[in-house]
C-alpha positions as CSV (number, residue, x, y, z in Angstrom):
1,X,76.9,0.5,-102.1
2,X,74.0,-1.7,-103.1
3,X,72.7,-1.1,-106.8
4,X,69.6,-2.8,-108.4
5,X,71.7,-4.8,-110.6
6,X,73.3,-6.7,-108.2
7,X,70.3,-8.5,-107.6
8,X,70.1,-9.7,-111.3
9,X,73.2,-12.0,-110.9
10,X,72.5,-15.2,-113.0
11,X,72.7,-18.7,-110.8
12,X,76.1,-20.4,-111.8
13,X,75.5,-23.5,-114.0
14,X,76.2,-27.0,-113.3
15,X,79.9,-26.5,-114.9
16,X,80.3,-23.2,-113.5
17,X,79.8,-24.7,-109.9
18,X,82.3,-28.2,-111.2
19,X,84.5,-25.3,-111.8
20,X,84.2,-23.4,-108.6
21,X,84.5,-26.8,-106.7
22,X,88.0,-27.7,-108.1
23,X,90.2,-24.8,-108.7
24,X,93.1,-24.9,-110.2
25,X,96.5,-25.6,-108.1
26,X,99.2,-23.5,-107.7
27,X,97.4,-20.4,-107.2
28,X,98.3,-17.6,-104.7
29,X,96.9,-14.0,-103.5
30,X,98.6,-12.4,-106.8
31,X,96.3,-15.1,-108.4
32,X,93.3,-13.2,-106.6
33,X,94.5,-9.8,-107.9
34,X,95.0,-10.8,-111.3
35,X,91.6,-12.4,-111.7
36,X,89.6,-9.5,-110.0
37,X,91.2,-6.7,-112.4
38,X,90.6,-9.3,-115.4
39,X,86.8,-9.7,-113.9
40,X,86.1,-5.9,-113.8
41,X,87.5,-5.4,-117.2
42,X,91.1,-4.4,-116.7
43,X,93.2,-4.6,-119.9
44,X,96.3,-3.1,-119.2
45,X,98.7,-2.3,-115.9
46,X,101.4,-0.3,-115.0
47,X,103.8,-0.1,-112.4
48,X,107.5,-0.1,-112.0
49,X,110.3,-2.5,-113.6
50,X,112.1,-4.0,-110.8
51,X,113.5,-7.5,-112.1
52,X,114.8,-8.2,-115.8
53,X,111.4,-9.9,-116.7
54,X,110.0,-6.2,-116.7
55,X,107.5,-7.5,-114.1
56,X,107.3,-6.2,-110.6
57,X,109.1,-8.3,-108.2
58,X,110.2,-8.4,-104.9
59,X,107.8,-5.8,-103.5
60,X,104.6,-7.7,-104.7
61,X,105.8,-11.5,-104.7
62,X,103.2,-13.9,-106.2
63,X,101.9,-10.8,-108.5
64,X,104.9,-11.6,-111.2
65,X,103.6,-15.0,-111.7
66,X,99.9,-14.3,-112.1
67,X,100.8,-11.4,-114.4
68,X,102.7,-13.7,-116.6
69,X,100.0,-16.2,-116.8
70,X,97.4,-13.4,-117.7
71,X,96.2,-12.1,-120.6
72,X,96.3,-8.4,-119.2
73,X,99.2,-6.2,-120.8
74,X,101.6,-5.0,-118.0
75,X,103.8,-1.6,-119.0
76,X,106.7,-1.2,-116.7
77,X,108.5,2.2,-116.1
78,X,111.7,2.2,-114.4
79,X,110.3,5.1,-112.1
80,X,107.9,4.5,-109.4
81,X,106.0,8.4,-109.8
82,X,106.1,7.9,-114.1
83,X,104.4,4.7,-113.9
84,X,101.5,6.9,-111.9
85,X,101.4,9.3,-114.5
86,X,101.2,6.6,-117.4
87,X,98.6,5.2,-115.5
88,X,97.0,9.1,-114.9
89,X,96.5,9.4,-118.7
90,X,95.4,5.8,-119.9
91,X,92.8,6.9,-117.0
92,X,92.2,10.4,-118.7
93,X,92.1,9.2,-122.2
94,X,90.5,6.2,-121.9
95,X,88.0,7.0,-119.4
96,X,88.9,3.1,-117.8
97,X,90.3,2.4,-114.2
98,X,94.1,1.9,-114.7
99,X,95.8,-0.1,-112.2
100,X,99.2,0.8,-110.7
101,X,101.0,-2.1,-109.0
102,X,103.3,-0.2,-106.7
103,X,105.8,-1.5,-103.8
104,X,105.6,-0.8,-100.2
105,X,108.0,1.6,-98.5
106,X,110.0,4.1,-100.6
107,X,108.7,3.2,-103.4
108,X,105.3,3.6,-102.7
109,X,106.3,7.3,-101.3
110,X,107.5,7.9,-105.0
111,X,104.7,7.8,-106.7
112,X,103.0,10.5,-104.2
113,X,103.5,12.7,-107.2
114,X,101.9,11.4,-109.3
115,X,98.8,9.9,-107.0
116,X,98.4,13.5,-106.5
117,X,98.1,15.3,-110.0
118,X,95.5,11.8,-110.7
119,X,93.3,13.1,-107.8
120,X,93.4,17.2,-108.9
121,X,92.7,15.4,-112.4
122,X,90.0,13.3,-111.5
123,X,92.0,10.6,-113.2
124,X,90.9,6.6,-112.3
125,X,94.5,5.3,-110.8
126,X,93.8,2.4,-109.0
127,X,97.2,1.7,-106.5
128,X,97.6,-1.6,-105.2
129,X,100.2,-1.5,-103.1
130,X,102.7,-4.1,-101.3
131,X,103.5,-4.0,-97.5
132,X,105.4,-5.5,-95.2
133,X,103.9,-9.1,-93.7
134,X,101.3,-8.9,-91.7
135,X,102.9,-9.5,-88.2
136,X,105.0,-6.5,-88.6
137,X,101.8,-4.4,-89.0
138,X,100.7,-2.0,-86.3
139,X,103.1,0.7,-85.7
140,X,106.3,-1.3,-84.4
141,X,109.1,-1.4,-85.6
142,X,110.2,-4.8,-86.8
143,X,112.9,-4.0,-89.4
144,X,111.5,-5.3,-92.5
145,X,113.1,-4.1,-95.7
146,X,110.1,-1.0,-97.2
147,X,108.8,-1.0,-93.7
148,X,107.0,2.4,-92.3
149,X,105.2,2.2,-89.6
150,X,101.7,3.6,-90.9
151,X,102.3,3.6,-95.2
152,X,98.6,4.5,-95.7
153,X,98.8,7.5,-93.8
154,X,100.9,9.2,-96.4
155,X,98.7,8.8,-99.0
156,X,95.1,8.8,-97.2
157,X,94.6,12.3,-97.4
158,X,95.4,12.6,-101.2
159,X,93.6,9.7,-102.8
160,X,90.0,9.0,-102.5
161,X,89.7,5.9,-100.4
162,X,92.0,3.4,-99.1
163,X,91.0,-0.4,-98.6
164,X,93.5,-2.9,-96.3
165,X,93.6,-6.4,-96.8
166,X,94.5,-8.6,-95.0
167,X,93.4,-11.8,-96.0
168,X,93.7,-13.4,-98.8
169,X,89.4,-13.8,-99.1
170,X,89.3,-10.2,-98.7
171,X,91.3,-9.6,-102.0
172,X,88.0,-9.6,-104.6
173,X,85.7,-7.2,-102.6
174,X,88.8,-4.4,-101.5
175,X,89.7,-4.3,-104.7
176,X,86.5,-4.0,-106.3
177,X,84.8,-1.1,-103.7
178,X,88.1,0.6,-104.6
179,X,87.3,0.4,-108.7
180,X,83.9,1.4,-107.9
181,X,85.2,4.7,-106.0
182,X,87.8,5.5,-108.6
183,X,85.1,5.6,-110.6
184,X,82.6,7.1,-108.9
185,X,82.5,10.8,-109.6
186,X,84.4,12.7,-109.0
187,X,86.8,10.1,-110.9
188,X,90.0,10.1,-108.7
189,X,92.7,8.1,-107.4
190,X,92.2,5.0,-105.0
191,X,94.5,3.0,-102.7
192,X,94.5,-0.7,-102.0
193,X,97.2,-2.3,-99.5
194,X,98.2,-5.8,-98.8
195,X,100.5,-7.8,-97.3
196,X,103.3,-9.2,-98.9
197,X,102.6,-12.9,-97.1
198,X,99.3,-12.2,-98.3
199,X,100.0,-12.1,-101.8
200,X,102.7,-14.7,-101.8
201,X,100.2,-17.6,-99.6
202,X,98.7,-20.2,-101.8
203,X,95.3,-20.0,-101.9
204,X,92.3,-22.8,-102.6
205,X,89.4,-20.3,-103.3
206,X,87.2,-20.5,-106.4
207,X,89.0,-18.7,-109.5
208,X,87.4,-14.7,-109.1
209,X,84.4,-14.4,-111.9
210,X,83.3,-11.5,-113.8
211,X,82.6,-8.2,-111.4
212,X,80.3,-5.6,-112.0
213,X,81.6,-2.2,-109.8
214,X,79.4,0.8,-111.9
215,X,78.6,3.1,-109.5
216,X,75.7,5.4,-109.9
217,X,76.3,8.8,-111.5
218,X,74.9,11.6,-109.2
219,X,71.8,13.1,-110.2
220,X,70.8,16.4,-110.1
221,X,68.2,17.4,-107.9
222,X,64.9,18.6,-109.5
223,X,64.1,21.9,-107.3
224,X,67.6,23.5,-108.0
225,X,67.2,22.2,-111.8
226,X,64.3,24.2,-111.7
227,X,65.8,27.3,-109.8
228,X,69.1,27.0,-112.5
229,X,67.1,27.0,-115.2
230,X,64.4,29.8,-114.4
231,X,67.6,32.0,-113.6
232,X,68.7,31.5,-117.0
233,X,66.1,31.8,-118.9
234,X,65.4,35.5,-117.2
235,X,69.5,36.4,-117.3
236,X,70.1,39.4,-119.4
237,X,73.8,38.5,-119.6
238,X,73.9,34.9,-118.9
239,X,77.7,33.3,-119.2
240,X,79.0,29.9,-119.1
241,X,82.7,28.8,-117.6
242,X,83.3,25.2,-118.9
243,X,85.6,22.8,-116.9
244,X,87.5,19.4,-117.1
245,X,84.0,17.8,-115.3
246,X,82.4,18.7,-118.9
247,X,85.4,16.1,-120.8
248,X,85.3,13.8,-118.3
249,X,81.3,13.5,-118.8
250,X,81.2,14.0,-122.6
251,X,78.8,16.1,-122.2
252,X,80.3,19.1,-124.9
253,X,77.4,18.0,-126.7
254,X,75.0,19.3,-124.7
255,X,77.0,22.4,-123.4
256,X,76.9,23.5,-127.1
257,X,73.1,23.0,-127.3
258,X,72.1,24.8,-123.8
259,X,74.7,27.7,-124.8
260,X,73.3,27.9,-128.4
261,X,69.6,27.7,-126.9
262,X,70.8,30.8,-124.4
263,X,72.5,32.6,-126.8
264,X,75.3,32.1,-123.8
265,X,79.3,33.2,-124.5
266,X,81.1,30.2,-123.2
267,X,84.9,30.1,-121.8
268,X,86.8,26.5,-121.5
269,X,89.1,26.2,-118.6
270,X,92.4,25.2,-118.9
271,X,91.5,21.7,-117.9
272,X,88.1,21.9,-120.0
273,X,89.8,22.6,-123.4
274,X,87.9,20.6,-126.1
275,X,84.4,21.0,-123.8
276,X,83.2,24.3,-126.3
277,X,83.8,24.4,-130.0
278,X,87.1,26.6,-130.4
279,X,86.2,29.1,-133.2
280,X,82.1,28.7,-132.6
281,X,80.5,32.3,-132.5
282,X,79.9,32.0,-128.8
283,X,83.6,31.3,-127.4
284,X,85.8,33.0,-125.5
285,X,88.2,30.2,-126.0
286,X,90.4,29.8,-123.0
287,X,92.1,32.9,-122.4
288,X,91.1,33.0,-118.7
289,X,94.7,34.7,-118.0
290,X,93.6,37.9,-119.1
291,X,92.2,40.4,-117.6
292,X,89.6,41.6,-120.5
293,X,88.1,37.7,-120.5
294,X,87.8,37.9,-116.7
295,X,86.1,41.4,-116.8
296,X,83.8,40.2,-118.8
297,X,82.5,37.3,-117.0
298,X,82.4,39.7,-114.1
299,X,79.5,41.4,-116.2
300,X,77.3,38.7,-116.3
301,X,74.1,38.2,-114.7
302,X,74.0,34.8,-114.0
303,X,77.2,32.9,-114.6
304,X,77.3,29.1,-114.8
305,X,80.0,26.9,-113.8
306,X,79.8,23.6,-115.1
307,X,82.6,21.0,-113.9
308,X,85.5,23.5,-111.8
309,X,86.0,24.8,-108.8
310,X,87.1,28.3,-109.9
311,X,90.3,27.5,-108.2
312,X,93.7,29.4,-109.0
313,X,94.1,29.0,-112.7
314,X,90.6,28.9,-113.6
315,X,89.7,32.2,-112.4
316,X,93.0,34.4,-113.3
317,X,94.7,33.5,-110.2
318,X,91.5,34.1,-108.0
319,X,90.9,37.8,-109.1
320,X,87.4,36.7,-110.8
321,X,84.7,38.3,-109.0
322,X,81.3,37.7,-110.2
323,X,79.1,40.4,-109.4
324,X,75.9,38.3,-110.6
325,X,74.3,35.1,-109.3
326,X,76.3,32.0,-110.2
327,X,75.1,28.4,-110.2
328,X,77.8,26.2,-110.1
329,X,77.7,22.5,-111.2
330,X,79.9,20.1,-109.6
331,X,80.3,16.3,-109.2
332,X,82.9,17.0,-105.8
333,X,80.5,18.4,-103.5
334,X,83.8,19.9,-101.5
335,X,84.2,22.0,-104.5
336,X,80.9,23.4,-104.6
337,X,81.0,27.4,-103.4
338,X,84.5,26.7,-102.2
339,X,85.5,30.2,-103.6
340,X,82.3,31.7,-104.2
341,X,78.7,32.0,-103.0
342,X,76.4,30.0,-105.7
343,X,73.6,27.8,-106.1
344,X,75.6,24.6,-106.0
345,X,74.2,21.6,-107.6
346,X,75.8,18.5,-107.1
347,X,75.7,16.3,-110.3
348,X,77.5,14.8,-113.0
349,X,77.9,17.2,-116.3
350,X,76.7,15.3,-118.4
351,X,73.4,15.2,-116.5
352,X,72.6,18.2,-115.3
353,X,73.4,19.9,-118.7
354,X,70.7,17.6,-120.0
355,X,68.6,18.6,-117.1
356,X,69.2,21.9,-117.9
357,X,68.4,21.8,-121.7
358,X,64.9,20.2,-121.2
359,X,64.2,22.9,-118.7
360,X,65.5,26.7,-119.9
361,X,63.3,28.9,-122.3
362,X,65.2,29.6,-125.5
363,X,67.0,33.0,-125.8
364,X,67.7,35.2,-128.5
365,X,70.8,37.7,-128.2
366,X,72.7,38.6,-131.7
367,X,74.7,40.9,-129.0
368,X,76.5,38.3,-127.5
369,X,78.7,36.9,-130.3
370,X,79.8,40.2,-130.9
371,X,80.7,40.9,-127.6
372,X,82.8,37.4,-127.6
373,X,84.1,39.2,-130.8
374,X,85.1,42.3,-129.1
375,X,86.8,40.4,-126.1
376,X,88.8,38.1,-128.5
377,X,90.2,41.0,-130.3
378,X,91.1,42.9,-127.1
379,X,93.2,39.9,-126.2
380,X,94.4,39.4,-129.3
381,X,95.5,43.4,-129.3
382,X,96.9,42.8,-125.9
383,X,99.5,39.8,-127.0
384,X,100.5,41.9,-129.7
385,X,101.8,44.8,-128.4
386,X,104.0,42.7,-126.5
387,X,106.2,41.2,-128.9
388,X,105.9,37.2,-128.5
389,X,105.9,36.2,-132.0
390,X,108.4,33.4,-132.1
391,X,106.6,32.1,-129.1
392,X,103.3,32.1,-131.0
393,X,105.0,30.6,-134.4
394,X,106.4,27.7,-131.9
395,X,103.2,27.0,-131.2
396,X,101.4,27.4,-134.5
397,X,104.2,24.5,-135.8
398,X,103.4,22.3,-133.1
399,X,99.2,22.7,-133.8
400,X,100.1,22.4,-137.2
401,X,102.4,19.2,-137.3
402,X,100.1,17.4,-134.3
403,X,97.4,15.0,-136.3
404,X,93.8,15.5,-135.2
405,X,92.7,12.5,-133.5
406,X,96.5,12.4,-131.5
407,X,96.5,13.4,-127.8
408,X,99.0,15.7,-126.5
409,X,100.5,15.7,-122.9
410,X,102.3,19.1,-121.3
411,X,105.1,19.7,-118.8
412,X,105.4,22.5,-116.6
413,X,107.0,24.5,-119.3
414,X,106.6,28.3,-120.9
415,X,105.4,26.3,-124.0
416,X,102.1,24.9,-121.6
417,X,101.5,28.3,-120.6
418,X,101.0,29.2,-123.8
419,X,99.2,26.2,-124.7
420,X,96.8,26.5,-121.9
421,X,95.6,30.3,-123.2
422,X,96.0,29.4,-126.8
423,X,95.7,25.7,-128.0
424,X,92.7,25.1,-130.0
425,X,91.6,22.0,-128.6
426,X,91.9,18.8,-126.1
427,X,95.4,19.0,-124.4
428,X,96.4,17.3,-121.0
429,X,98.6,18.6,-118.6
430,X,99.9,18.6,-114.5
431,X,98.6,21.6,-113.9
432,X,96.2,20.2,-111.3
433,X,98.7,19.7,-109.2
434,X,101.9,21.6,-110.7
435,X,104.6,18.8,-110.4
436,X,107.1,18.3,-112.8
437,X,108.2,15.7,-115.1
438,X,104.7,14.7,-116.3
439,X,105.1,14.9,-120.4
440,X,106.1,12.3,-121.3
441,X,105.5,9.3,-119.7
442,X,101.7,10.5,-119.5
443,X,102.1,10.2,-123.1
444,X,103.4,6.8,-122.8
445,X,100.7,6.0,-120.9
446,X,98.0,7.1,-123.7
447,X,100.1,5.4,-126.0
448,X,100.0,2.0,-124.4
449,X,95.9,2.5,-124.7
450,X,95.5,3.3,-128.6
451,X,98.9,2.3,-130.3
452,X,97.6,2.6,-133.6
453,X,97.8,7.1,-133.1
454,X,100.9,9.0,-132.3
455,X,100.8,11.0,-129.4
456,X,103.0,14.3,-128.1
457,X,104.5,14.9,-125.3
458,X,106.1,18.4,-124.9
459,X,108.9,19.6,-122.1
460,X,111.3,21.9,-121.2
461,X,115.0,20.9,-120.3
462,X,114.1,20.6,-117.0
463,X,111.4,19.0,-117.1
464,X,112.7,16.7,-119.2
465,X,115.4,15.6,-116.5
466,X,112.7,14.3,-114.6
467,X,111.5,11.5,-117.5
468,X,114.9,10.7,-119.8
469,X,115.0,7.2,-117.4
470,X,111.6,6.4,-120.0
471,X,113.3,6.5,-123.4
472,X,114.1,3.0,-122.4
473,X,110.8,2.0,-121.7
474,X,109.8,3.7,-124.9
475,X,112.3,2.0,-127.0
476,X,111.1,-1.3,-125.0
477,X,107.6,-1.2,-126.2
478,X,107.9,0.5,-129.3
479,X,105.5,3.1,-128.2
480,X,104.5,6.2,-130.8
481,X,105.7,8.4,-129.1
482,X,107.5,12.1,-130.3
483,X,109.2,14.2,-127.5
484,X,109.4,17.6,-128.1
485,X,112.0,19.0,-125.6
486,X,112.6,22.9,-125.8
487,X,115.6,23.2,-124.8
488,X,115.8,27.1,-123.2
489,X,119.4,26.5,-121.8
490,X,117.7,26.7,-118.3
491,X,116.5,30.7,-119.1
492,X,113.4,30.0,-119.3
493,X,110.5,30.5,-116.7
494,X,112.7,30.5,-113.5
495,X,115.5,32.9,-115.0
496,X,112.7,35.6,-116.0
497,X,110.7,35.0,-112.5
498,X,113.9,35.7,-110.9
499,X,115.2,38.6,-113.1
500,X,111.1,40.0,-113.0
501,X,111.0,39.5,-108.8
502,X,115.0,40.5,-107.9
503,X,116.6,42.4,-111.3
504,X,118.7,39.4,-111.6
505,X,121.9,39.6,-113.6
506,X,123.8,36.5,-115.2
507,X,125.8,36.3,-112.1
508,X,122.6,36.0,-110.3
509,X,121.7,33.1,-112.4
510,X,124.5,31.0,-111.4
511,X,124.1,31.9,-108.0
512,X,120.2,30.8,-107.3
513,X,120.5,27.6,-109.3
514,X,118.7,29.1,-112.2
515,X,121.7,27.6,-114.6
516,X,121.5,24.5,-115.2
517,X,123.8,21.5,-116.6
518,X,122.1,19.0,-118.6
519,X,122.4,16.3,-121.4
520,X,122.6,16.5,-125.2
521,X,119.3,15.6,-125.8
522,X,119.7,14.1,-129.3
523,X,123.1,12.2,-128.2
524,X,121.2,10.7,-124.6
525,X,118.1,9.5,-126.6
526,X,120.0,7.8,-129.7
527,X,121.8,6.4,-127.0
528,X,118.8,4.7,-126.1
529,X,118.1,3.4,-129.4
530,X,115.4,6.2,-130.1
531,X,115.3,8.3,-133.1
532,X,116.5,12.2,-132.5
533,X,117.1,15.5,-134.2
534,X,117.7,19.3,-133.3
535,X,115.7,21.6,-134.6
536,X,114.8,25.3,-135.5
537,X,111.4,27.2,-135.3
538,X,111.7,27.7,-139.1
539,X,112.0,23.8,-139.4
540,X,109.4,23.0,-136.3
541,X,106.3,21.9,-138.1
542,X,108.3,19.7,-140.4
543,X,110.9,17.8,-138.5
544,X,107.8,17.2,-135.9
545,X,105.5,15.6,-138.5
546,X,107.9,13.4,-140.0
547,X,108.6,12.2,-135.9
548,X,105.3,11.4,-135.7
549,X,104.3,10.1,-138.8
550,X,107.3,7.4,-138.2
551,X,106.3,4.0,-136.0
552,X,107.9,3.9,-132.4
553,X,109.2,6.7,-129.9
554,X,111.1,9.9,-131.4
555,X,112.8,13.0,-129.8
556,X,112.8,16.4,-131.4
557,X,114.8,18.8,-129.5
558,X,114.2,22.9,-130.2
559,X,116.9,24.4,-129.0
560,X,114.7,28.0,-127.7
561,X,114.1,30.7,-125.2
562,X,110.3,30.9,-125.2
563,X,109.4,34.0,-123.0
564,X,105.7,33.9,-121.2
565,X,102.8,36.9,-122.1
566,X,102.7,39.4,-119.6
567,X,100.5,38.1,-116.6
568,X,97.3,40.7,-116.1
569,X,96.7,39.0,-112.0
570,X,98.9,41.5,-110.8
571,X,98.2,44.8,-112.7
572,X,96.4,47.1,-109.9
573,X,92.4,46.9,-110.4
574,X,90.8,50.0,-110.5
């Protein structure tokens, strides 16, 4: 992709050239890599722990070296799939390509996880992967140590791009057309592959120079602007469904002005929380579980979708159906009308918001903040009746004990659910994708990219399971971070889907797996060397504000059965 400013490129000077003349000796492929993420800006790098240095090793020879010589910060997990989801949220929270050095083979295959929830999640992960050398490539099979016979085909249909090197000149320009597409929106995952000969050869070219890979952001076109905006402007029920695309644009600024200038009720998706003010007159918040909020985005006129795909959880498990016009704003053109029939523009947020603004007629309706009032009390009515209090007060403590300006990160857990409906503001989560084990080394990941905040991370006991490997890389780094594990004794979500589905029993626990054996919590992460202590809802908000008002990693373990709100997806319609 050519863009105007790579024709302003200043000529190297005279020393520049002496430099680029005589480079310096001992250098090698890694060299190459290390010098092109340092030339596009790369600060920090994850990947997995493989050798006592904490530095990848036998998988990417030649990379330990040139990352030990750098100045870039390289955090190593001891799982391949946590180091993806570290390097999923420094790419959420930061907004930055994060490189994941990865090795060939197996464990390359682990990380598919996590590769996965970065690309539902539009997060930047950049994987640089090692491979067997290159005279074993092309489908034989040789008998290398990691060897598969095609390794990119596992992972070509789940991240954006793939580049293949293979030769050590090729290095720079794979690696930057694959930061340029991770950051291209849709932000998403990229994968970069090279040879481990490749990486280990010596190497006389120039030393790799500062790199500019900004792509271009697309730009809405000017006919369906118009269209969007004349809609809108005539709407006697306009409505506005907010998605992660809004975040990831920072363009809340102007969804709040085009809703207040429309007079719009706006709901946040579960991925979108933070887009809409939380208690502004306008919002429905993000209770897009429940069948009053969906009925009443049916009634709209014109409904606009900025930044989702209405896919499962952002339009109560596809039971949404508009019966007005909706224009739908997306910057992955396979998303747009892939579950409903819209004007689909195909554009960043940020910019067709701002499009959008300059271009509607202002609005006046004092009817729709008190119809957002009605709806919100409905709901509220609904959860009541159903007896979930302790479940609320759980999450009331955590809201209350989590500072401000901290970031949070979510397992799969009854707690998420919760949080998803009800949690006031910004909160990251797997639920693109739905794995497991994401909490908390996401959170590590965050914390590596702002260590002056704590940061949450919140799982259940199983969940948990997936991660405990990571209290020694949080202990290791000193990281601020505070697990909160709710430990449910393993009765939580899959003990009442199964007694909800078959009328389980206890026996039938035991039977389907449901029971599970696991860890003292407090006694596995002291063993680590991390802080711990048990807790009680009564005691929640206090024990977890003292975690994370103290320096380094923490654990507080809530011992709890947290039950779900009854789901309205599968009440008959009339």
């Amino acid at each position: 992709m050519m863009h105007d400013h790579d024709h302003d490129i200043p000529p190297f000077t005279p020393e520049q050239t002496a430099a680029a003349l005589n480079p310096p000796p001992g250098r090698t492929g890694g060299d190459l890599v290390v010098e092109t993420l340092y030339g596009l800006g790369a600060t920090t790098v994850f990947g997995p722990v493989t050798t006592t240095s904490g530095l990848p090793g036998q998988h990417a020879p030649g990379l330990s070296d040139a990352l030990r010589r750098s100045s870039l910060q390289y955090v190593g997990l001891r799982v391949e799939s946590n180091a993806g989801f570290a390097a999923d949220a420094y790419g959420r929270v930061t907004g930055e390509v994060a490189p994941l050095l990865l090795p060939a083979g197996p464990g390359a295959l682990t990380a598919l996880p996590a590769l996965a929830e970065a690309a539902a999640a539009s997060a930047p992960v950049l994987a640089i992967a090692g491979q067997i050398p290159a005279a074993g490539l092309g489908g034989g099979r040789h008998g290398y140590l990691h060897e598969l016979r095609d390794q990119q085909a596992s992972f070509r249909d789940i991240v954006k791009s793939v580049h293949v090197v293979g030769a050590a000149s090729q290095i720079p320009s794979a690696i930057a057309a694959a930061w340029e597409s991770a950051l291209t929106a849709p932000h998403g995952p990229v994968w970069v592959e090279i040879p481990q000969d490749v990486l280990r050869a010596g190497t006389s070219l120039p030393l790799v120079t500062a790199m500019d890979a900004t792509p271009r952001e697309p730009l809405p076109r000017p006919e369906l602007t118009a269209v969007a905006a004349h809609a809108l402007s005539h709407a006697e029920r306009p409505m506005i469904i907010a998605g992660g695309g809004v975040v990831r644009a920072d363009a809340s600024g102007k969804l709040k002005a085009l809703a207040e200038k429309l007079d719009a009720p706006v709901v946040t998706t579960f991925g979108g929380k933070g887009a809409f003010p939380w208690e502004h007159p306008l919002s429905l918040q993000s209770w897009l579980a429940d069948r009053h909020t969906t009925d009443f985005l049916e009634d709209a006129d014109v409904l606009l979708v900025v930044g989702s795909g209405l896919g499962e959880l952002s339009s109560n498990h596809h039971t949404l159906r508009p019966r007005g016009r909706v224009i739908q704003i997306e910057a992955d053109p396979g998303k747009l009308e892939a579950n409903h029939p819209a004007l689909g523009i195909h554009a960043d947020a940020r910019a067709a918001l701002a499009a959008l603004l300059e271009s509607v007629e202002p609005r006046h309706d004092p009817a729709a903040a008190a119809a957002v009032r009605t709806v919100l009390a409905k709901v509220r009515e609904r959860i009541a009746a159903q007896d979930r209090t302790l479940e609320q007060r759980v999450l009331a403590a955590v809201r209350e004990a989590l500072p401000a300006t901290s970031a949070s990160f979510w397992d799969m857990t009854a707690l998420t659910y919760w949080a998803w409906s009800a949690w006031p503001g910004p909160m990251h989560s797997a639920q693109g994708a739905g794995g497991p084990g994401y909490g908390f080394p996401a959170a590590l990941g965050a914390a590596a990219a702002d260590r002056t905040r704590p940061v949450l991370a919140v799982s259940g006991d199983g969940g948990a399971m997936y991660s405990t490997a990571e209290l020694a890389t949080a202990r290791q780094y000193g990281l601020p971070v505070t697990w909160l594990i709710v430990d449910d004794d393993g009765r939580g979500i899959p003990r009442e889907g199964a007694t909800e589905a078959f009328g389980a029993t206890e026996a039938f626990g035991e039977a389907a797996g449901t029971e599970r054996a696991r860890p003292d919590f407090v006694a596995l992460a002291e063993s680590f060397g991390v802080p711990a202590v048990r807790t009680a809802p009564e005691s929640l908000r206090e024990d977890l504000a003292k975690a994370l008002a103290a320096p380094g990693p923490s654990v507080v373990v809530l011992p709890a059965v947290l039950r779900m709100f009854a789901p309205t997806h599968l009440s008959t319609r009339p």
